[in-house]
VEXTI-809493 format. One line per 3 residues: number of its first residue (from 1); for each residue x, y, z of C-alpha. Coordinates in steps of 0.02 Angstrom, whole numbers, always signed. Layout:
NUM = X:Y:Z | ...
//
This chain:
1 = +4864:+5447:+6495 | +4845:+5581:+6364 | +4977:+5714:+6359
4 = +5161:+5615:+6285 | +5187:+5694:+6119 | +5162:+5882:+6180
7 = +5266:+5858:+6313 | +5398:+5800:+6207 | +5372:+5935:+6083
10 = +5366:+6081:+6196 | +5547:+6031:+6248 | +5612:+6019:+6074
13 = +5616:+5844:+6083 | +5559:+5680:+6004 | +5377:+5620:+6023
16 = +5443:+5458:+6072 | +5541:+5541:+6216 | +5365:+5606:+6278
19 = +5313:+5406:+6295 | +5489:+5363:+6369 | +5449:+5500:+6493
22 = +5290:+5425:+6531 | +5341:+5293:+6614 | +5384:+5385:+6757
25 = +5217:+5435:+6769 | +5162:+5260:+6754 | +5278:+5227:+6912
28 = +5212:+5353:+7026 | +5016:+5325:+6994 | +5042:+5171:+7040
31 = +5137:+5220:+7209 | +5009:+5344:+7224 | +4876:+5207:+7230
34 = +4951:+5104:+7342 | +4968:+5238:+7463 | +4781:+5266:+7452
37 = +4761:+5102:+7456 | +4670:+5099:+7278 | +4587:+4885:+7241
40 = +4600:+4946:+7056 | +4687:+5049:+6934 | +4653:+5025:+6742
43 = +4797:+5111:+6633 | +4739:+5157:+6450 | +4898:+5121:+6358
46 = +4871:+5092:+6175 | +4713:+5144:+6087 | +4620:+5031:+5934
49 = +4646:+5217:+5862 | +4813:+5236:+5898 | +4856:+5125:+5759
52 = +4824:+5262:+5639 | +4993:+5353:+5723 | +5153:+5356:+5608
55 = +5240:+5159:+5596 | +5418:+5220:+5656 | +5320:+5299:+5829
58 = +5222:+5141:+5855 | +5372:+5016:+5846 | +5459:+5123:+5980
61 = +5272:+5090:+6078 | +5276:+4922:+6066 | +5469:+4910:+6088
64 = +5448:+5021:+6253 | +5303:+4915:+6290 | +5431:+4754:+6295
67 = +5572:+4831:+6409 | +5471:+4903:+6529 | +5396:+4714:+6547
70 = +5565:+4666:+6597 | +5619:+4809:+6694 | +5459:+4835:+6802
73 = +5425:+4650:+6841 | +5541:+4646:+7009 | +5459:+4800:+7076
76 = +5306:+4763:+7023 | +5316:+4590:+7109 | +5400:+4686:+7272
79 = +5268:+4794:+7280 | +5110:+4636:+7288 | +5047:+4698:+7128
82 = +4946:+4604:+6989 | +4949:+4657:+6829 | +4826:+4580:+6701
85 = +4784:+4663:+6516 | +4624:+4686:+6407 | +4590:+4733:+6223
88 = +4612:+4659:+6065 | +4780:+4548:+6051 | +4753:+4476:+5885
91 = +4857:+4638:+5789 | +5009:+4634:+5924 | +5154:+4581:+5913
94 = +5239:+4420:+5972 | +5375:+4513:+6077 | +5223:+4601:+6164
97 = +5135:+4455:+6181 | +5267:+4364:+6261 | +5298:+4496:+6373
100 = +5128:+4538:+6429 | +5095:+4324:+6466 | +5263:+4341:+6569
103 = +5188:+4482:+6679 | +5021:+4402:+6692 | +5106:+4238:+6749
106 = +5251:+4337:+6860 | +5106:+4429:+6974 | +4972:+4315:+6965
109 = +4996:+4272:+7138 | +4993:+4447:+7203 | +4848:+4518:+7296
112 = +4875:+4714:+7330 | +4840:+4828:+7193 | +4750:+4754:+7020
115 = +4836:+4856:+6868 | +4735:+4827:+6728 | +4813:+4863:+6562
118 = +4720:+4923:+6415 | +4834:+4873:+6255 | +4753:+4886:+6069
121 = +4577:+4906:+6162 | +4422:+5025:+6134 | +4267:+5028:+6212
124 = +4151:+4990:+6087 | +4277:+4845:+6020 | +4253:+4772:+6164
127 = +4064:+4792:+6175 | +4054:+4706:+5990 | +4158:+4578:+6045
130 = +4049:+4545:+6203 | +3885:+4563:+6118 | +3976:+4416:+5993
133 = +3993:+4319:+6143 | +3821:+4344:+6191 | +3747:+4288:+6024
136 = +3872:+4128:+6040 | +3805:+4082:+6215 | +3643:+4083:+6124
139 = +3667:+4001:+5980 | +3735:+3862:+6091 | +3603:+3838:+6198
142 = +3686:+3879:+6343 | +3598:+4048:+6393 | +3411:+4111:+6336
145 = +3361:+4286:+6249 | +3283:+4310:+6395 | +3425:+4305:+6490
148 = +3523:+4411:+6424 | +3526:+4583:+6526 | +3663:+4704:+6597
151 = +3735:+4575:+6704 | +3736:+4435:+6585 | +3821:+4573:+6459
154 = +3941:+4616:+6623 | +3999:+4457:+6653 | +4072:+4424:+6483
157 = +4164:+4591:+6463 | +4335:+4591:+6463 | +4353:+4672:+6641
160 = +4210:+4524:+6690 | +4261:+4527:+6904 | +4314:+4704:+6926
163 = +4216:+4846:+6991 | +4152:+4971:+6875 | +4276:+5127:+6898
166 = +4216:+5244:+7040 | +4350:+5365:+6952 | +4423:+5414:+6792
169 = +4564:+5556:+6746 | +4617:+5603:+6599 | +4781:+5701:+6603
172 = +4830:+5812:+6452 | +4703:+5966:+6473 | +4581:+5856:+6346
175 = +4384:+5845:+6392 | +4328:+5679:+6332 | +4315:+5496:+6358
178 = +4389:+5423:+6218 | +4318:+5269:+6197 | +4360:+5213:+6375
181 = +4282:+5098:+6489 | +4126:+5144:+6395 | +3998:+5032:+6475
184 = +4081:+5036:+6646 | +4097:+5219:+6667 | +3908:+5245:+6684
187 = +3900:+5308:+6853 | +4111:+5332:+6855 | +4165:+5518:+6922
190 = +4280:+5614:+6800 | +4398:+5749:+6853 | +4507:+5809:+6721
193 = +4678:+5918:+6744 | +4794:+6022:+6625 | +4955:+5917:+6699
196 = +5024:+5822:+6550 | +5055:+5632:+6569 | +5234:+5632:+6571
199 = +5215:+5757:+6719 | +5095:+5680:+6824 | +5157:+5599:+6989
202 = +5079:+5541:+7137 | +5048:+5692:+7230 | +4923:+5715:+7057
205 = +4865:+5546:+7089 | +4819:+5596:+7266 | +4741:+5753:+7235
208 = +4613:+5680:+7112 | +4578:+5568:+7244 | +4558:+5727:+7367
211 = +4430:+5800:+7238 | +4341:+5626:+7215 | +4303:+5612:+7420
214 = +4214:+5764:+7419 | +4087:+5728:+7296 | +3912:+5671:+7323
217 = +3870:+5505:+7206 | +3683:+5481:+7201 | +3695:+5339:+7046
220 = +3515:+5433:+6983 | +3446:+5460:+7160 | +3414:+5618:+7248
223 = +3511:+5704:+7404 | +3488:+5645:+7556
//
């Protein structure tokens, strides 16, 4: 969801008003998935990286982060969504914490659309940290080097029971992956667009998922 801070500053405004903004966006990708009637939608929130961003920006992150806990959850719960996170939440703080355990436990029950929230994650984070649980397993006894293989590694990653992505887009006009999803992504589609996050609504949504149905996937195989 790259895009916040130049949308902010191409208005004059704050970069933090770029990630208020976003939220918006936030809103109507997850309309637009339900109308398509998307299983799963992971949002890349907050980076390992984006630590390295100024202190005043990132406490207006984390403080948005809390509100829109609280002023999502009826919709959210309205709308038969379940919203679980991944990543690292050693480093965040106990108001985010809080918050994200009340969403978990507010939509656990729901069974329409899966938001998946990454918060302080990376990809290769979480690839050492599932590679530590590997080598734990087998210090313990309780799996053998032998075993270990791309689904043993699968099941113990942090999105262990959802589909790899059949589609990822990255807003913002930027061509990489940024430490996303890296091990799930293999054999993911990626269609990128110029539209800045704060801009993107559902109609966006919808046309990426236009563009994804008429592609071929042959996951290494040939045409038919």
């Amino acid at each position: 969801m790259d895009g916040n801070g130049r949308w902010a500053v191409q208005r004059g405004l704050a970069r933090v008003d770029g990630h208020r903004k976003g939220a918006d966006a936030v809103r109507e990708t997850i309309a637009g998935a339900i109308a398509c009637e998307v299983r799963y939608l992971t949002l890349y929130a907050f980076s390992t990286e984006n630590w390295k961003r100024p202190r005043s920006e990132i406490e207006v992150l984390m403080s948005l982060m809390v509100r829109h806990v609280h002023t999502e959850m009826d919709a959210l719960v309205e709308q038969n969504v379940r919203v679980t996170f991944i990543g690292d939440r050693a480093k965040l703080p106990p108001e985010v914490l809080e918050g994200m355990a009340m969403m978990e436990e507010k939509t656990s029950a729901n069974k329409g659309l899966r938001v998946i929230v990454g918060l302080n994650y990376s990809g290769r984070s979480e690839l050492a940290w599932t590679f530590r649980q590997l080598l734990e397993d087998a210090e313990a006894g309780r799996i053998d080097a032998s075993q270990v293989d791309e689904t043993a590694l699968s099941q113990r990653l942090m999105t262990a029971g959802v589909p790899d992505p059949d589609l990822v887009i990255r807003t913002g006009g930027e061509h990489r992956i940024s430490n996303f999803l890296l091990w799930q992504i293999a054999y993911s589609e990626l269609y990128f667009t110029s539209v800045l996050w704060p801009d993107f609504t559902r109609q966006d949504f919808q046309d990426a998922i236009a563009a994804y149905n008429c592609r071929r996937r042959r996951f290494g195989g040939i045409d038919a």
